[in-house]
C-alpha positions as CSV (number, residue, x, y, z in Angstrom):
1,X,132.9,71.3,95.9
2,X,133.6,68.6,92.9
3,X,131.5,66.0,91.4
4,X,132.1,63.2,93.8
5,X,130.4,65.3,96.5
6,X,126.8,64.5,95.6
7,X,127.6,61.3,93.5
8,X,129.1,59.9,97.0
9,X,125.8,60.9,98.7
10,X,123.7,57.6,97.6
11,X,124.6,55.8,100.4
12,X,124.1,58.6,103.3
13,X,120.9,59.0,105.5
14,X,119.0,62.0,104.4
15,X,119.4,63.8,107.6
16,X,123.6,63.6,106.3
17,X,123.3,64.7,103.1
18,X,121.3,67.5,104.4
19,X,123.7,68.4,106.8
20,X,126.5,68.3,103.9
21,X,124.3,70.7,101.8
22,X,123.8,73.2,104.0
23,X,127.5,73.3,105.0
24,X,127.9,73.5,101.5
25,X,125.7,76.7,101.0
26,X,127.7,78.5,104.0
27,X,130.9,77.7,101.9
28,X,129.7,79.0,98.7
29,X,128.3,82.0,100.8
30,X,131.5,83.2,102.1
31,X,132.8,82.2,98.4
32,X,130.5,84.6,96.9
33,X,131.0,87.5,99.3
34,X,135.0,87.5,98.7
35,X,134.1,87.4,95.1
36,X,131.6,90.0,95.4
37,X,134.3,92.1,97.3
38,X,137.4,91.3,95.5
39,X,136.0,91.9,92.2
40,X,134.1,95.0,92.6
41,X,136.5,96.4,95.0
42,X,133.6,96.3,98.0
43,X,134.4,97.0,101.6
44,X,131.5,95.1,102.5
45,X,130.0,92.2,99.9
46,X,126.2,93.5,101.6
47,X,127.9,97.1,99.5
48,X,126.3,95.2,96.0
49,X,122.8,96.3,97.1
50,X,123.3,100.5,96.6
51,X,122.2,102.3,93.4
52,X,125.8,101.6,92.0
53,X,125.5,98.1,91.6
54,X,122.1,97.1,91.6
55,X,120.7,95.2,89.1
56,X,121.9,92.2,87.0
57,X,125.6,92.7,85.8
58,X,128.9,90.5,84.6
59,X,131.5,90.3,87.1
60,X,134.4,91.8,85.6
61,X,137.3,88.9,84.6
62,X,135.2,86.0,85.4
63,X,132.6,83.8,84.1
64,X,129.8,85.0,87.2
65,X,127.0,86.9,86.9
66,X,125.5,88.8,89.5
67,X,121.5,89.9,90.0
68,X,120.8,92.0,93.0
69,X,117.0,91.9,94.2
70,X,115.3,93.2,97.5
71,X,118.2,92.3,100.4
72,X,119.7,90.0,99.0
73,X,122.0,88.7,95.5
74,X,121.9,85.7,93.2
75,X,125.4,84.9,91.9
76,X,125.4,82.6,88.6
77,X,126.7,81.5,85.6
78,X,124.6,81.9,82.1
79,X,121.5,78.8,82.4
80,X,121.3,79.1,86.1
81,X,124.7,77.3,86.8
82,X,126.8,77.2,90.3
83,X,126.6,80.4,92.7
84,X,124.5,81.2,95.1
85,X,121.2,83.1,96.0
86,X,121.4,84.5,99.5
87,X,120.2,87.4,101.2
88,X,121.9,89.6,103.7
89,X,119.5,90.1,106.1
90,X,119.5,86.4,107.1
91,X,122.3,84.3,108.7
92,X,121.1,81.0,107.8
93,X,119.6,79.7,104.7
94,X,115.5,79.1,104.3
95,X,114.2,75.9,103.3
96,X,113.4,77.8,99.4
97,X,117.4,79.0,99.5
98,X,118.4,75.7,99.9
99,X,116.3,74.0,97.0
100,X,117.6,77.2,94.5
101,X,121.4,76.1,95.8
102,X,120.8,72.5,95.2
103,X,119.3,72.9,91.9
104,X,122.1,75.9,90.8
105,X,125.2,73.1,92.0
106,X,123.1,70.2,89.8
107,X,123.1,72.0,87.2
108,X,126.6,72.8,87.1
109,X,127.4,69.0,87.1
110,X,127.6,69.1,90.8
């Protein structure tokens, strides 16, 4: 994702640019999962959510943060920057999921 994704939006129908978003989210899902495993040395990303790792940490070697709550993890850099929140319980992303990705991506100059 760079900055001309959402600055080349203006033109789009709304239904589009939801459409990119949420194809977006699913990206930055699978993203966060391989950085989840790769970096903690997880067989499974959903692994984040035992005794071990719960909580809010640094993600060692990289500028991410990681907060685990109830099923699910919120991935970030400091002031609510980039990442993802997603749970692992659900496939597809909820209307209040979406609005936390959109804000976290604008934010990061997205």
């Amino acid at each position: 994702m760079n900055n001309a994704t959402f600055k080349n939006m203006e033109n789009l129908s709304d239904n589009y640019r939801a459409l990119i978003i949420i194809k977006l989210w699913y990206e930055k899902k699978a993203w966060a999962e391989r950085l989840l495993t790769e970096s903690l040395g997880l067989s499974d990303a959903s692994d984040v959510l035992s005794a071990l790792y719960r909580g809010r940490h640094s993600i060692p070697g990289r500028e991410w943060f990681y907060c685990t709550h109830g099923m699910g993890v919120d991935i970030y850099k400091p002031h609510n920057k980039g990442g993802i929140d997603f749970d692992f319980n659900q496939l597809h992303p909820d209307l209040w999921h979406l609005r936390i990705f959109l804000v976290k991506q604008y934010n990061d100059g997205n």
